[in-house]
C-alpha positions in Angstrom: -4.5 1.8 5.8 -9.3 -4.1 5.6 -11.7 -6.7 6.8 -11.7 -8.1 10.2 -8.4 -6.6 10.6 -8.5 -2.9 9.8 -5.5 -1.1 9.1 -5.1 0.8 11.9 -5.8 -1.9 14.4 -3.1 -4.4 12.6 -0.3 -1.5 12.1 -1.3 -0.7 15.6 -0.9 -3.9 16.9 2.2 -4.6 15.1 4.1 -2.3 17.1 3.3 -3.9 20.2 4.1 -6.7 18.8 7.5 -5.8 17.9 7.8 -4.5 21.4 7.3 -7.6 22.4 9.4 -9.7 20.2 12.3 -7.1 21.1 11.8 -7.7 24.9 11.4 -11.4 24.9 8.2 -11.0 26.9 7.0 -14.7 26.5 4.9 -15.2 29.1 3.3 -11.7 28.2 2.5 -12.9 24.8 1.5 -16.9 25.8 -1.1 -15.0 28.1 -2.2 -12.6 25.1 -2.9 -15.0 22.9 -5.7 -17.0 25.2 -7.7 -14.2 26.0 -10.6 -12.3 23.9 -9.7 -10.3 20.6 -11.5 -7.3 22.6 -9.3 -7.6 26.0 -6.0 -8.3 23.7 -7.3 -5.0 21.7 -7.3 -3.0 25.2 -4.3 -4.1 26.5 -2.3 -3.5 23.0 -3.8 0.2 23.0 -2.9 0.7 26.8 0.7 -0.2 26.1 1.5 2.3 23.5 1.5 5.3 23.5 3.5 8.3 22.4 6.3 8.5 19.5 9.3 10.8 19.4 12.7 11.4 17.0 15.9 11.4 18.1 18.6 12.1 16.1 22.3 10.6 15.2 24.1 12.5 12.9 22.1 11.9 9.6 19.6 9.3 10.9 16.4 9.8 12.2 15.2 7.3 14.9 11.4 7.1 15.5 11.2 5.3 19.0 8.0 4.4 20.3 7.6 4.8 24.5 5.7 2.3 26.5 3.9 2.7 29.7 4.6 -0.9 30.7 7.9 -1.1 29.3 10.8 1.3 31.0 12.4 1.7 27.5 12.1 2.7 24.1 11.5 0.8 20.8 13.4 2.5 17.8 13.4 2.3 14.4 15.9 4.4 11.9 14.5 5.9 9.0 14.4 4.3 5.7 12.9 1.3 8.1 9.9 2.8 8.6 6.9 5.2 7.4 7.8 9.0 7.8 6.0 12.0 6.6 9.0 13.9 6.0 10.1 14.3 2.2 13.8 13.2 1.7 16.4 15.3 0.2 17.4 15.3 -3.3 19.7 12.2 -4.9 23.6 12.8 -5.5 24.5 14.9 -8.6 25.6 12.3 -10.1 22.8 10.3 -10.5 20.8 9.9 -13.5 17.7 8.0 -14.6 16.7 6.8 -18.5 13.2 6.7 -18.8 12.5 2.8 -19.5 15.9 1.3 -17.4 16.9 1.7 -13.8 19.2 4.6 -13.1 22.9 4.2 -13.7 23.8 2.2 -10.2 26.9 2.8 -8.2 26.6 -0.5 -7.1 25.4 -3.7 -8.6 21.5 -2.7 -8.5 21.4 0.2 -5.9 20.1 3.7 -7.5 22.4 6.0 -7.1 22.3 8.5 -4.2 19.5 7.3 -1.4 18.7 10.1 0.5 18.4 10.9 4.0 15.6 12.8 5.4 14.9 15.8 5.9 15.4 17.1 10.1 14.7 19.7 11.8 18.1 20.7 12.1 18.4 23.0 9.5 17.1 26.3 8.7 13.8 26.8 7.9 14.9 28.3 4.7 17.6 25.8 4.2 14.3 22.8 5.2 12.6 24.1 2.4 14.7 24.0 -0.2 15.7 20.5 0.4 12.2 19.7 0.1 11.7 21.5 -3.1 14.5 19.5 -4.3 13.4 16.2 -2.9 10.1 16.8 -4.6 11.0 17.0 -7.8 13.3 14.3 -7.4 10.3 11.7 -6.4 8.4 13.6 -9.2 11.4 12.8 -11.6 11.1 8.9 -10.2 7.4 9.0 -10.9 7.7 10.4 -14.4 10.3 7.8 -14.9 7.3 4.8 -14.0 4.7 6.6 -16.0 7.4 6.1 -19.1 6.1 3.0 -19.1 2.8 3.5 -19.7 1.6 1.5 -22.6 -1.9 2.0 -24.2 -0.6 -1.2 -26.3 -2.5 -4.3 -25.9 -0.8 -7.7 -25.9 -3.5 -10.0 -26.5 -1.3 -11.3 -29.1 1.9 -10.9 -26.7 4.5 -10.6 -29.8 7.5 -12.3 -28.0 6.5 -10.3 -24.9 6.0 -14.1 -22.6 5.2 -13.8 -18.8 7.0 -16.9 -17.0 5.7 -17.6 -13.6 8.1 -19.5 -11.6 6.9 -23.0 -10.0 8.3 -21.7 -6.7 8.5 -24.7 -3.6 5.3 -24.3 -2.0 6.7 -23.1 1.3 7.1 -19.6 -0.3 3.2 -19.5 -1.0 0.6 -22.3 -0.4 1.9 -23.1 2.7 1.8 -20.1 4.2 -2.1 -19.7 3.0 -2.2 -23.3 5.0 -1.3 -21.0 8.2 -4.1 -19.0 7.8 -6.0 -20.1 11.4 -3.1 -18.5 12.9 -1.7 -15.4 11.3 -2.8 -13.3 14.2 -4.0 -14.9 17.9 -7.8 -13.6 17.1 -8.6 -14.0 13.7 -8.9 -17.3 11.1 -8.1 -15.4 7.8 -9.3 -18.5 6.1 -12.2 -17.3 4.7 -10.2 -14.2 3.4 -7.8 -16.1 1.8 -10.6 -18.4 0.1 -12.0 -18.3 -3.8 -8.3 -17.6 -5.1 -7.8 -14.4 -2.5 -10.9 -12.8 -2.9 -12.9 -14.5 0.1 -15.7 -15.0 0.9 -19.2 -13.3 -1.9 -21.1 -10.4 -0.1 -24.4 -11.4 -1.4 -25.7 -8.1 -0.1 -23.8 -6.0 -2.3 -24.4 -7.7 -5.6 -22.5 -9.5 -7.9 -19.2 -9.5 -8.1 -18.3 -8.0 -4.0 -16.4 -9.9 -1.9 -15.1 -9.9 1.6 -11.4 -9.2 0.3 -8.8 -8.6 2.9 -6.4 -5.7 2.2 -3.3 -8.7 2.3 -4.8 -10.5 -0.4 -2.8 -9.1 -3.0 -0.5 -11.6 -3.8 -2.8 -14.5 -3.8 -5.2 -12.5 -6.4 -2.4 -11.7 -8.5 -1.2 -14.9 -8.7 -4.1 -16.8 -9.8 -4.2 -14.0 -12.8 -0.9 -14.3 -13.7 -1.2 -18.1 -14.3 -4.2 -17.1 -16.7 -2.4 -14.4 -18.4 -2.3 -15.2 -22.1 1.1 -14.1 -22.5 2.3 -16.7 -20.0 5.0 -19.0 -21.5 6.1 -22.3 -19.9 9.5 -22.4 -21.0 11.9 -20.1 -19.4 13.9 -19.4 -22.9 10.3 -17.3 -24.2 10.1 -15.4 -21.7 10.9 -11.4 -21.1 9.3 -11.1 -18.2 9.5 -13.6 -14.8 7.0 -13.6 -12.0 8.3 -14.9 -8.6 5.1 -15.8 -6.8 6.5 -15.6 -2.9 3.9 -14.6 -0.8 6.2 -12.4 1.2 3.4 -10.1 3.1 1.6 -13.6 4.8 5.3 -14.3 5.3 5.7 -11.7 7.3 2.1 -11.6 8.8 2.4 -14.9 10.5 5.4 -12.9 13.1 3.1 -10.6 13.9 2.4 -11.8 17.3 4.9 -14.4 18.1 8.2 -14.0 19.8 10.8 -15.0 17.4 14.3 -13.8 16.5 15.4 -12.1 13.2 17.0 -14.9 12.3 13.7 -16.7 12.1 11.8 -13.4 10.3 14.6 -13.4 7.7 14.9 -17.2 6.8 11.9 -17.8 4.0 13.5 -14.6 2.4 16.9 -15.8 2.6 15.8 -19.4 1.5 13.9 -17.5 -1.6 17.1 -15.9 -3.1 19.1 -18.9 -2.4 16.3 -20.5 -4.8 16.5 -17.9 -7.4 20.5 -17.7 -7.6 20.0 -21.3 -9.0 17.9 -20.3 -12.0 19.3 -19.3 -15.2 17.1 -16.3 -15.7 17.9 -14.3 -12.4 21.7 -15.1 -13.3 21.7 -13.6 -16.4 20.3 -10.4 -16.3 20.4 -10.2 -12.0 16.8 -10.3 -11.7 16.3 -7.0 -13.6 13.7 -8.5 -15.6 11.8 -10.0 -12.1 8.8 -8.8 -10.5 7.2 -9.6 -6.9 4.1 -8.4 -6.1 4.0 -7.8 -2.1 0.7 -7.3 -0.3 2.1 -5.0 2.5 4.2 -1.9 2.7 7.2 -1.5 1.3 8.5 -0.6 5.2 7.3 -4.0 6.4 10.1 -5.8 3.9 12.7 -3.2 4.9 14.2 -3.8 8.4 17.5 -2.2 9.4 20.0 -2.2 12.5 18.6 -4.0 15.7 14.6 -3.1 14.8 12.7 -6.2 15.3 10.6 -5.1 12.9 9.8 -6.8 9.8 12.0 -8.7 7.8 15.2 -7.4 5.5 13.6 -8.6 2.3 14.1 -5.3 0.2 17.4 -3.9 2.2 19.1 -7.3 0.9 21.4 -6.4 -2.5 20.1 -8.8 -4.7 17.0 -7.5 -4.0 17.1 -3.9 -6.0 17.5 -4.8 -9.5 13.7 -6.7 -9.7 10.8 -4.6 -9.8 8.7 -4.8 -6.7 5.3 -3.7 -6.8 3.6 -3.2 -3.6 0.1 -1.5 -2.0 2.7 1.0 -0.7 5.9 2.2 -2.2 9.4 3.7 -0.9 9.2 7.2 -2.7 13.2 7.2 -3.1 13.2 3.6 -4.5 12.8 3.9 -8.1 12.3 -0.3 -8.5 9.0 0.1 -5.6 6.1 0.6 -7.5 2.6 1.2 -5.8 -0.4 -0.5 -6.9 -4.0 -0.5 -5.8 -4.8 -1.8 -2.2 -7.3 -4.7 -3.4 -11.2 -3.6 -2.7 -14.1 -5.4 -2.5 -15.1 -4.9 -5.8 -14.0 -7.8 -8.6 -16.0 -7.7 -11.6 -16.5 -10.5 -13.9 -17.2 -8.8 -16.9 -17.3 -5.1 -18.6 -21.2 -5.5 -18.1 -20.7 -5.6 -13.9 -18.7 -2.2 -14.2 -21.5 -0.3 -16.3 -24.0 -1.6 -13.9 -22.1 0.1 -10.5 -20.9 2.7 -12.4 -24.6 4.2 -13.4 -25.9 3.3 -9.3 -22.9 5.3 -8.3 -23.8 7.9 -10.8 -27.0 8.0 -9.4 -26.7 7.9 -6.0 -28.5 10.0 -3.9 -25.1 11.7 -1.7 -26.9 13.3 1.3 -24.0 13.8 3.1 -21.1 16.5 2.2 -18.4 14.7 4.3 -18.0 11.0 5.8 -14.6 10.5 7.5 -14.6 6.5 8.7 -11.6 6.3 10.5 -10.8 6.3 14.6 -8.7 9.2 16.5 -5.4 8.2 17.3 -4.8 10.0 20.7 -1.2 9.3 21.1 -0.6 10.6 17.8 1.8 13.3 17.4 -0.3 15.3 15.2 -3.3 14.5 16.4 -5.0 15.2 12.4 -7.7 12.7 13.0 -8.6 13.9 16.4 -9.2 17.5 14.8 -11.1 16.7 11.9 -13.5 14.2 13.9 -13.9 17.1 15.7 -14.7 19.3 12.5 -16.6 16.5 11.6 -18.5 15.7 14.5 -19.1 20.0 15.8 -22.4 21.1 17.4 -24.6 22.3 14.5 -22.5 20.6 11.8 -25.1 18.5 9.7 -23.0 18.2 6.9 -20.3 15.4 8.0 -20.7 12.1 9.1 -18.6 10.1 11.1 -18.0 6.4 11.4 -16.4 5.5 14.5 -14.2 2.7 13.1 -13.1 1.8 16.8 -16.3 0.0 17.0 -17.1 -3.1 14.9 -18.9 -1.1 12.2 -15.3 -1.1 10.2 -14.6 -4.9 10.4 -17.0 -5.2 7.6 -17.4 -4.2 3.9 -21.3 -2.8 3.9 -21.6 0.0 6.3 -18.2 1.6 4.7 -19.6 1.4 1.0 -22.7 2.5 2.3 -21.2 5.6 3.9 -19.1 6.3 0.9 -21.6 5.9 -1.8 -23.9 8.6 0.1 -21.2 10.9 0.4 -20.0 13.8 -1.9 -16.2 13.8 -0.2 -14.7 11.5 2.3 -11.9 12.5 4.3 -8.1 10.1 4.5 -5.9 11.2 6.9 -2.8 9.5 7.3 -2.7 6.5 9.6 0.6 4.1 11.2 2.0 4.8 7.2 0.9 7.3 4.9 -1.5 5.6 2.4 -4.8 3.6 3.3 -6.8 1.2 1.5 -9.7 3.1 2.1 -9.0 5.9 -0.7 -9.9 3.3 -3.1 -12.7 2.3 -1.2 -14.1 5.6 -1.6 -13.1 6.0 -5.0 -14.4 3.2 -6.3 -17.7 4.4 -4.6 -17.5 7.4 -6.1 -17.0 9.7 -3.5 -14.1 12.4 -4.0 -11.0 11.6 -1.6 -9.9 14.4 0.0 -6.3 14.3 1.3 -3.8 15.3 3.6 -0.6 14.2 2.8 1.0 13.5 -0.6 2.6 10.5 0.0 -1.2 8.8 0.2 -1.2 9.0 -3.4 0.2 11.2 -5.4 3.8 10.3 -5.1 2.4 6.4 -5.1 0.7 5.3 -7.9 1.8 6.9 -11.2 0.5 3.6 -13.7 -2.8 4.1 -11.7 -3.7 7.5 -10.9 -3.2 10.9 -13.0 -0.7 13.5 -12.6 -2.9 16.0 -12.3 -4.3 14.8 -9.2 -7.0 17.7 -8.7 -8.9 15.9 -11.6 -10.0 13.5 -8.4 -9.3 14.8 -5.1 -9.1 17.2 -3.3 -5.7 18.4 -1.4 -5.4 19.9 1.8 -2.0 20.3 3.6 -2.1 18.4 6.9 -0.2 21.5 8.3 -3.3 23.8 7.9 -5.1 21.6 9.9 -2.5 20.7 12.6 -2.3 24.6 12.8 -6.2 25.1 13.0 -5.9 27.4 10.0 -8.6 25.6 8.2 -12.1 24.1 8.8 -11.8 21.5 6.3 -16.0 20.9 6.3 -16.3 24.6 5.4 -13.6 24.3 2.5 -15.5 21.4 0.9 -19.0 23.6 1.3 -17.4 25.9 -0.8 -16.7 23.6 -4.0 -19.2 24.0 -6.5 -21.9 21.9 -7.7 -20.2 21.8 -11.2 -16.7 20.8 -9.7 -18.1 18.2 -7.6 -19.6 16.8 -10.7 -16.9 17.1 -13.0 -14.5 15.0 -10.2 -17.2 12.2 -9.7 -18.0 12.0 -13.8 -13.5 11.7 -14.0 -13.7 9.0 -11.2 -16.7 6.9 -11.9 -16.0 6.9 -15.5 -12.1 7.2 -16.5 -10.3 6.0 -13.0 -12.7 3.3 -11.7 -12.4 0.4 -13.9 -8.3 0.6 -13.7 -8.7 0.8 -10.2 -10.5 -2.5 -9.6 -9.3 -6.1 -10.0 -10.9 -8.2 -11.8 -12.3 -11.9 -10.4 -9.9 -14.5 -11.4 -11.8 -15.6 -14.6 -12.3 -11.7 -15.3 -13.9 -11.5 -19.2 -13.4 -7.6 -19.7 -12.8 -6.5 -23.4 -14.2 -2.7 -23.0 -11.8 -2.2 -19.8 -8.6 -2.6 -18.3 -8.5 -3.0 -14.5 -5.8 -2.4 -12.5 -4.4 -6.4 -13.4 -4.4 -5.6 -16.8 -2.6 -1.9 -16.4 0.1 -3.5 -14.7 1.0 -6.4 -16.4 1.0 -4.2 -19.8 3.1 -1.4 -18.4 5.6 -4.4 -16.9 5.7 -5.7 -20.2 6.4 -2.4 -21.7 9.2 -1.8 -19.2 10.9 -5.1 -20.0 10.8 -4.3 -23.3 12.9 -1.0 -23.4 14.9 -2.7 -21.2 15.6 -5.3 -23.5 16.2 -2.6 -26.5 18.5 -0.9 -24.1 20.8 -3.8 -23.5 20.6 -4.6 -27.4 21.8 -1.0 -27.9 
């Protein structure tokens, strides 16, 4: 839930970090950021430790405890990641497939909900999360609307304009790349137009893409699109290229205010208020593509986490489309987490698609991942254990709190010898590494809705057994399951049928293409987006005409 900097160890990180910034522990962080990436790693994962709720009327708080701090660090829900499903929207609300519900206030879908606490019954708990499933289902029915099988080679009046934006909202924050984060030059990750650095080892077309590269790849498609306009007047469609996920990357480890977290975002609207096209239609027809969680962008109350990006007002007309969505924001819209994979041509798809085919999967299960102790549910802990069992031949494990992560070839390795590979939830519920393994060809099996199926709806099927495999993180939390022994029991003709579906109809929309892509037999996950925006703005346009 990356190269160099996994996941886990950034999201980890990041809430030390916040600690931190909350505390105003500058000499702390002065001495942090001279030592070793390894001693910085061991002091971060000796400061935190456990998690707990408390709850305030309708809020929930997570707060995070720390052994070297005598307080706690809270953040209220809706500001960050939390497996709970929320209740259902008002009764008043309603949604148009192809427009945003009908808004109470300027841009706002009606009814957010809350989320669902342990307060309540057990039977009153579950109907409220019957009810709040079918209303993310009703959101994600609303998204796949817009699915468009159309293509707009041609374009039709359907023009893309791309903003010239002041370079302070993206190029100069690529120029910060030496110092993101106190160990790591991200230069070389942000090289070659986002996708970094070849990986002659793989073959063509792999490169060492980190899992923030989003909106630099995006970009530098967008500006190739052949629906892009230059006058403002053609367009339906306008592309703001802020590079709001390095924006908030570079806080990671420094000790700044709000104030100071908030001000590119806050300069950014000020910028768009001035244009003509966010005036007249209040950025309903905008998109942003944001390389981080949606939770990152979402900060609330006194958390000095993250920056208030998509809590501002203006903010919830445009679409946002980010590596992980807000389930109860209809305008967040998940997209791939960028792989390694970028082909160049339809030609470099057929090739890995018949070695995948092919491959010779001598293991049953892979999990690469690393137990998170302090974890209240300790899910990883308990399938390593599954995984790792005396007399168990059938699973491997890739420790990924050794180095063996930091880089692309020993993961695809793992996954493309491997019949089903195991995603927990980590710090948030989705991780980059589904698409790793499905793009590898190895069946996901999952834990936890939220990882995908209530995240993706223009890239991933409804019927999400046609790829994965679900098992209800419960079960295992309750040791009612030996999740090695389920898989054993999947037959040779199932296993097939999910890795023909993958390799052959989900792959190549799961992929982005390098930034001179050629493909005319595919669309990858580029080209599925920018046809269902188009599609959306275009209904939307129809609607305001009607």
């Amino acid at each position: 839930m990356a190269v160099s900097i996994s996941r886990k160890r950034s999201k980890s990180s990041r809430k030390v970090e916040a600690k931190q910034s909350y505390f105003g522990f500058t000499i702390l962080h002065n001495f942090l950021s001279r030592i070793s990436a390894a001693v910085l790693l061991l002091i971060l994962i000796y400061m935190w430790s456990s998690f707990s709720t408390i709850m305030t009327g309708n809020i929930i708080h997570v707060c995070f405890s720390s052994r070297k701090l005598n307080s706690l660090y809270c953040l209220s829900a809706g500001t960050h990641p939390s497996f709970e499903i929320p209740t259902s929207l008002s009764k008043n609300s309603s949604v148009t497939p192809g427009i945003e519900g009908n808004a109470t206030e300027p841009g706002k879908f009606p009814g957010t909900p809350y989320l669902v606490t342990s307060r309540v019954s057990n039977n009153d708990k579950d109907e409220e999360i019957a009810k709040a499933v079918k209303v993310i289902e009703e959101q994600l029915q609303v998204h796949r609307s817009w699915r468009s099988d159309k293509s707009y080679a041609t374009c039709d009046g359907q023009g893309i304009y791309v903003y010239d934006l002041p370079s302070m909202f993206n190029k100069d924050l690529v120029g910060q790349c030496r110092d993101m984060v106190p160990w790591q030059d991200f230069c070389r990750y942000f090289s070659n137009e986002g996708l970094g650095e070849p990986i002659a080892t793989l073959g063509k077309g792999w490169y060492q893409t980190h899992q923030y590269s989003l909106e630099l790849i995006f970009h530098s498609r967008v500006l190739k699109h052949p629906c892009r306009v230059y006058s403002e007047n053609e367009a339906k469609l306008y592309y703001v290229p802020f590079y709001g996920g390095l924006d908030i990357l570079r806080w990671h480890f420094k000790n700044v205010s709000n104030d100071v977290k908030d001000s590119l975002a806050l300069e950014l609207l000020k910028w768009l208020e001035r244009q003509r096209p966010w005036k007249r239609n209040s950025g309903k027809d905008h998109v942003f593509v944001l390389g981080k969680i949606s939770w990152d962008f979402r900060r609330s109350g006194d958390s000095p986490w993250g920056t208030r990006l998509l809590e501002l007002d203006k903010m919830h007309n445009p679409i946002k489309l980010l590596i992980e969505r807000q389930p109860w924001h209809v305008n967040d819209i998940g997209i791939p987490h960028p792989t390694y994979f970028h082909p160049h041509s339809d030609s470099d798809i057929m090739a890995w698609q018949m070695k995948i085919i092919r491959s010779n999967r001598k293991n049953l299960v892979s999990f690469a991942g690393a137990a998170r102790p302090d974890a209240e549910d300790k899910i990883r802990t308990m399938l390593i254990d599954q995984c790792t069992s005396k007399g168990n031949g059938k699973c491997k494990f890739l420790n990924c709190s050794s180095v063996k992560c930091d880089e692309p070839e020993p993961i695809i390795e793992l996954f493309v010898e491997s019949e089903f590979c195991l995603q927990p939830p980590g710090d948030s519920p989705t991780r980059k590494s589904v698409f790793d393994s499905l793009i590898a060809g190895c069946i996901p099996v999952l834990f936890d809705p939220f990882t995908a199926y209530y995240q993706y709806p223009w890239h991933l099927p409804k019927e999400h057994d046609k790829y994965s495999v679900f098992i209800d993180k419960k079960e295992v939390r309750q040791m009612n399951v030996n999740v090695v022994e389920r898989l054993t029991n999947i037959s040779s003709r199932e296993k097939e049928n999910m890795r023909r579906y993958i390799i052959y109809e989900l792959l190549p929309g799961l992929v982005y293409g390098d930034n001179n892509a050629e493909l005319d037999k595919f669309q990858d996950a580029f080209s599925i987006t920018m046809n269902n925006l188009l599609e959306r703005v275009s209904r939307l346009d129809e609607a305001y005409k009607d």
